[in-house]
N, C-alpha and C positions, 0 to 999 in steps of 0.2 A: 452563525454562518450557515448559509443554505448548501444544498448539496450541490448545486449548480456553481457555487461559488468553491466549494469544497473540489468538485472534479477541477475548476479551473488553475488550482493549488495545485493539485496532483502533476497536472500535466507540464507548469510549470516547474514543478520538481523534477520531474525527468528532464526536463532538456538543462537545469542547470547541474545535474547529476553527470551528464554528459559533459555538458563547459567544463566541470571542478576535473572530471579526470581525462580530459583533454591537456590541461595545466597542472596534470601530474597529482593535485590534490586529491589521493584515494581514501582517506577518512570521509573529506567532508563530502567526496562523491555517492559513497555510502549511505551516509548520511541524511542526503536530500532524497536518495531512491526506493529507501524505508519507507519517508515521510511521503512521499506519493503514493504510494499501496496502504497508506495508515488515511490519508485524507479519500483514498477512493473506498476505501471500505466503510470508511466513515460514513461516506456518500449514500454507501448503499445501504449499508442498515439503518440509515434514517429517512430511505425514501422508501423501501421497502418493507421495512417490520413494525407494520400499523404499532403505533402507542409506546416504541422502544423507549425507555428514561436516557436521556440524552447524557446523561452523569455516566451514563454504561459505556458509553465509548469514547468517552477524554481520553481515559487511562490507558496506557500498552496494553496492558494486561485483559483489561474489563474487552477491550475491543477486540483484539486477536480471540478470546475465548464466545463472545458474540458473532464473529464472523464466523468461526467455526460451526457453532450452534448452529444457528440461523440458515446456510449456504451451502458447507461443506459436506456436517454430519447427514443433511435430508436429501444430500446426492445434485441439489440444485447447481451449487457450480462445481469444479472440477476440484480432485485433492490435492489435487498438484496447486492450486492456487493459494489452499492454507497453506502447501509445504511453503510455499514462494515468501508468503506473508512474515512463517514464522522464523525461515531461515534470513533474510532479511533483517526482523528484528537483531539476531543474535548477531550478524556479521557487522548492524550499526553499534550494537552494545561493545566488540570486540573494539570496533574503531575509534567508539567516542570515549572507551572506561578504561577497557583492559590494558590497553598500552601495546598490545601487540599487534605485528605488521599484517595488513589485509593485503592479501597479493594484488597485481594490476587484474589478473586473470579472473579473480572472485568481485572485485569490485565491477569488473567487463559484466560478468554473469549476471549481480543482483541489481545494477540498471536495466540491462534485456529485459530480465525477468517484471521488475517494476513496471516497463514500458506495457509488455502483454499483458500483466495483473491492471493495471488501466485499463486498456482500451475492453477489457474481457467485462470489466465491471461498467465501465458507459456503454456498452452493448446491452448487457443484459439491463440496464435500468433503461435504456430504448425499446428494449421489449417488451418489458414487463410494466413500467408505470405508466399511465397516463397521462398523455402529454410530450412522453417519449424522453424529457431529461435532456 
């Protein structure tokens, strides 16, 4: 999948992230608001970290610890955007494993959140690549 195809996931994630908890569905709104900030990070360390092994960012794990590397730790994007990433993961994890209830007020949160962790990541790969993304 291209990055271009990958942001266009993303942003489709957010708006049905919105649908799901408009129709009260707060798991699966969760859900799909991760999976935007996982496809736009995706985006970007594959548009921006010349020769990344493309196996490194399938996994939760491999990639939330790559976007870190890569973005956060060298100051390039904001910390607030790993915090967003990895809180995110965990409130998907609560929603889709643990069994336990994700309030309306934190599923509200890690949409917002998802929405700005997008547009923040197609900005700076408008900036920074070639071509513009």
């Amino acid at each position: 999948m291209t990055p271009d195809q990958l942001m266009g996931k993303a942003n489709r994630a957010v708006a049905s992230a919105r649908l799901l908890l408009s129709d009260g569905d707060v798991d699966g709104a969760c859900n799909r608001a991760y999976y935007a900030m996982f496809d736009a990070a995706r985006a970007a360390l594959l548009v921006l970290v010349p020769g990344i092994d493309p196996a490194l960012v399938k996994t939760h794990g491999g990639l939330i610890s790559m976007f870190s590397l890569h973005f956060v730790k060298p100051g390039i994007l904001p910390v607030e955007l790993g915090r967003s990433l990895n809180r995110a993961h965990e409130v998907r994890l609560i929603a889709d494993y643990v069994g336990e209830e994700v309030s309306v007020e934190q599923a509200r949160s890690v949409i917002e959140h998802a929405a700005l962790f997008t547009e923040a990541i197609r900005a700076h790969i408008r900036n920074v690549s070639p071509g513009g993304g």
